[in-house]
N, C-alpha and C positions, 0 to 999 in steps of 0.2 A: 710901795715906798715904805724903808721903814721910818719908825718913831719910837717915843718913848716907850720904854719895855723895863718892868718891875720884874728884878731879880730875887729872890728870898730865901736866906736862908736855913740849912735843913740842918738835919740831925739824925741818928737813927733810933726810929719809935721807940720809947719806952719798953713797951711788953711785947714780950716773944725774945725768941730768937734768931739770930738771923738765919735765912735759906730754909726757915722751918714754919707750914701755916700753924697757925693760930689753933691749939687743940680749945675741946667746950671751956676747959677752965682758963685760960686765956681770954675768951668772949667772956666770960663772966666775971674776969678782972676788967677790961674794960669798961664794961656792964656799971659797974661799982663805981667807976670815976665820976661818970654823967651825973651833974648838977644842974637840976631843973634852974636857968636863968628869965627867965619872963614868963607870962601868964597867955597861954591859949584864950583862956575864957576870955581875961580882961580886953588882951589884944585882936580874937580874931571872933569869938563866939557872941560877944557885945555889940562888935560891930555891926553881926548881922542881926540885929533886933531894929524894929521900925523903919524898914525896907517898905518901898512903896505896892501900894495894895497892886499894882501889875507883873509882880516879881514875888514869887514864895521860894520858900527855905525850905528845905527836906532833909531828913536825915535818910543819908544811904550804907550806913554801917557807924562799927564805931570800934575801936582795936582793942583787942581780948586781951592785954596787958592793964587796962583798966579803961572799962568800956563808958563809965560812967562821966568821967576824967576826959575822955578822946573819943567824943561823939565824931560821924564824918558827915561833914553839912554841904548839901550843893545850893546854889540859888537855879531858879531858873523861870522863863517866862508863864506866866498863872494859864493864860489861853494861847498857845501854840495857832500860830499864822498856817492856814491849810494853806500847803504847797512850799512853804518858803524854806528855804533852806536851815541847817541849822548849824547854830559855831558854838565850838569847846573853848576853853579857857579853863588853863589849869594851872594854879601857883603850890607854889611848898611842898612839890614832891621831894628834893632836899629844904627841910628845914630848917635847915640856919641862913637860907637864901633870902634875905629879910625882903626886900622888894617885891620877890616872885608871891608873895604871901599880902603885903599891902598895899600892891598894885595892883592885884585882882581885887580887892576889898575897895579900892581908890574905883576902878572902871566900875565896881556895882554902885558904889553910890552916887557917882559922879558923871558917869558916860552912860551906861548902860539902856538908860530911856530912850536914848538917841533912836536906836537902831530898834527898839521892841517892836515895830512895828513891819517892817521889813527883814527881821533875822528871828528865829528863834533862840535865847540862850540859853547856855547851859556851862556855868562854870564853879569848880571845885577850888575853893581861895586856898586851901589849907589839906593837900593830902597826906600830908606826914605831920600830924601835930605832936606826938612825943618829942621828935625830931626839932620842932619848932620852939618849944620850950628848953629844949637843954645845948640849943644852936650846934647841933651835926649832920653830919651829910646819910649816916645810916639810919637803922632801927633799930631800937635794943637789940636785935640778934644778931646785929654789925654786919646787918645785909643794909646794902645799896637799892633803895626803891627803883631809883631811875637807870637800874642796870635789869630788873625785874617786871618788866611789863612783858607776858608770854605764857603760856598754859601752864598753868600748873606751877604759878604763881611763888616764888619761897617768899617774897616781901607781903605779907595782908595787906600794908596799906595799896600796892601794886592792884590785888586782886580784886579790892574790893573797887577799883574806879574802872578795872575791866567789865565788872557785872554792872557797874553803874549804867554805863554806856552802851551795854550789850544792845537794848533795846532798837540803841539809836541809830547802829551799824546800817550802811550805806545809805543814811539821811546827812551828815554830817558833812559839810562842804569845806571848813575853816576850822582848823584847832591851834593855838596860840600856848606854849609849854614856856612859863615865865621862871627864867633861871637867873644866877647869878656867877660869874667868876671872880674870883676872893683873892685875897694874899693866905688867907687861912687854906686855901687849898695845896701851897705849896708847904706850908709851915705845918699843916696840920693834917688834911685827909688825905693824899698821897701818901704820903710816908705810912699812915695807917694802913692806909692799902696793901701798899709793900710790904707791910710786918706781916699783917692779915693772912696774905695769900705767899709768902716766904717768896717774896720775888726782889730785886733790888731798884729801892729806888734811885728813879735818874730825875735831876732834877728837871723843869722847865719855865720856861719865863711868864710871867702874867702879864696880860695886853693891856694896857692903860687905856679902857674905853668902849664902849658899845659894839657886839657884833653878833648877829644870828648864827643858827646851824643849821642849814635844810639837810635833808634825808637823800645820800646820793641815789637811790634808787626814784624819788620821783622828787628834783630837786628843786623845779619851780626857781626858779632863776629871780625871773621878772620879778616876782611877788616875795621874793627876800630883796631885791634891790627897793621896791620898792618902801617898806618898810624900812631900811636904812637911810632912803630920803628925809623920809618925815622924820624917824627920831632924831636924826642931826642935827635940828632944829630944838633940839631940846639939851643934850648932852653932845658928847665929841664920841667920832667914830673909832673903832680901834684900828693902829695900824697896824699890816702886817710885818713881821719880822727881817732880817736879811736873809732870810731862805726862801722870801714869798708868802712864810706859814701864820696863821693863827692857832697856838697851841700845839704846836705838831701836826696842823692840817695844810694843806694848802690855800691860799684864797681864792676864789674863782671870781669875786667881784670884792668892792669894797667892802669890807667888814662882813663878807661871808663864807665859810666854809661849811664844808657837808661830811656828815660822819652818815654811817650804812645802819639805821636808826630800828629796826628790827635785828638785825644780828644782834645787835647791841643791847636790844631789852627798853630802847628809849622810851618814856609818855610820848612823842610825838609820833610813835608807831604804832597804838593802838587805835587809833578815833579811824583811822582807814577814808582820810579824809584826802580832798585833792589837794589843799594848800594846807601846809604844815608848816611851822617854823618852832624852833628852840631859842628862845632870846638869853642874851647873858649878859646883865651889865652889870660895873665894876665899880666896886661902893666905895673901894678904898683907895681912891684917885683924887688926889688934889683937886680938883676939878668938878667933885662929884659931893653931893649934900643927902641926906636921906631922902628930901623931897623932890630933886633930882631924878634919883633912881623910880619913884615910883614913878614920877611924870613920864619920864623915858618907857618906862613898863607902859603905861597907861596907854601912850602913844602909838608903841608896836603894836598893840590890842587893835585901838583907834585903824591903824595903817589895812592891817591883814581885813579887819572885816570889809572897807571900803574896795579893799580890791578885788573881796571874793565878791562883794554884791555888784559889781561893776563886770565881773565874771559872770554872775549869773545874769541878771540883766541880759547882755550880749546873747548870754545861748538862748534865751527866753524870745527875742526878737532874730 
């Protein structure tokens, strides 16, 4: 069924020109524009101070544009549960995705006990923090992280949550990729893309509301439906458009569609876990408040872990 649907309009990017990518001094105009808007520290690196003594902080890298500035901090549980499975949770791989960053920071301080006892965790609040300060979708080098998870890595921040994880490879049951879809994506990181890579932007609609992406290669159906249950309960679902679509996808159930999540370079294709999902909710919806958006994050987290331990459970009996 459809529903309301945010149209926005474009213009053609700034810099470049058209049908022609982006030479280096082009990305270094770019480069130039980026105004640090908010504080990492303040906002994400404070918050993880005075975590409860069952939950430690790590540093697993920290970005060679200035390493001091862009430490990479993971939380994760102090004594790892022998045998239990373990779940990822990864916010701010685009950084200007305000929720996918304070709704992972919302589930550690606020949920995360719940489940230490039965789940091992392990989540990344913040993998693009340049990104997170100057609110864009790239990295200085006007690479796309979340199109860069794959060997040989051009995004560092990509690379460094592959080696993070490396360890963890085939322990990992649940990984929860907290995104967001914007009006700034039509007005703003699309059309960059198009200039970027001399291709022409077409426009397309923004969905007014809550909807996952499972990975059509292993799409887990039930377990995207399911978490569309519970967050409804917190925000409104998106609907799909008159063509059936979410963003040029198809819906295969309510407020879900599936993009092919390793061709594509996705964080949800790296953890190589059974139950994946890509969450994206929509901040600039009547409808929608800042604490909204995290709740709603916080909730899909909440959803995915209960139905992987209700999954495991089952196999275990």
């Amino acid at each position: 069924m459809s529903g309301t649907i945010h149209r926005v309009s474009t213009r053609f990017y700034p810099i470049g020109n058209p049908g022609q990518p982006w030479s280096l001094n082009e990305r270094a105009e770019w480069l130039g524009q980026q105004r640090v808007m908010r504080s990492y520290e303040e906002e994400v690196l404070r918050r993880l101070e005075g975590l409860d003594e069952r939950l430690i902080v790590e540093q697993y890298g920290a970005l060679s544009y200035d390493p001091e500035r862009y430490p990479l901090l993971s939380v994760q549980s102090v004594d790892p549960v022998a045998g239990a499975p373990w779940a990822l949770v990864t916010g701010g791989v685009h950084g200007y995705e305000t929720s996918g960053v304070q709704g992972a920071l919302a589930f550690v301080h606020d949920v995360a006990l719940d489940y230490i006892e039965r789940l091992n965790l392990l989540v990344l609040p913040c993998v693009s923090p340049w990104a997170y300060e100057v609110i864009n979708r790239w990295n200085p080098a006007a690479v796309d992280p979340n199109r860069s998870f794959r060997l040989q890595s051009p995004a560092e921040e990509s690379a460094a949550v592959i080696q993070r994880i490396a360890p963890l490879k085939g322990s990992l049951l649940v990984h929860v990729d907290l995104h967001e879809t914007t009006d700034t994506d039509e007005s703003e990181f699309l059309p960059a893309l198009a200039a970027r890579d001399g291709t022409v932007f077409r426009p397309h609609s923004i969905p007014d509301g809550f909807y996952v992406v499972g990975d059509s290669n292993n799409p887990q159906i039930d377990f995207q439906k399911a978490i569309i249950e519970r967050v409804s309960n917190i925000t409104h679902i998106a609907p799909s458009d008159d063509n059936g679509q979410i963003i040029g996808s198809d819906v295969v159930a309510q407020g879900v569609i599936l993009y092919s999540a390793g061709e594509l370079g996705l964080c949800a294709s790296v953890s190589g876990a059974r139950f994946t999902t890509t969450t994206e909710v929509y901040p600039d919806s009547s409808k929608a408040t800042p604490n909204i958006c995290n709740r709603a994050q916080v909730e899909a987290i909440r959803s995915a872990l209960d139905y992987a331990l209700s999954y495991s459970k089952h196999q275990l009996n």
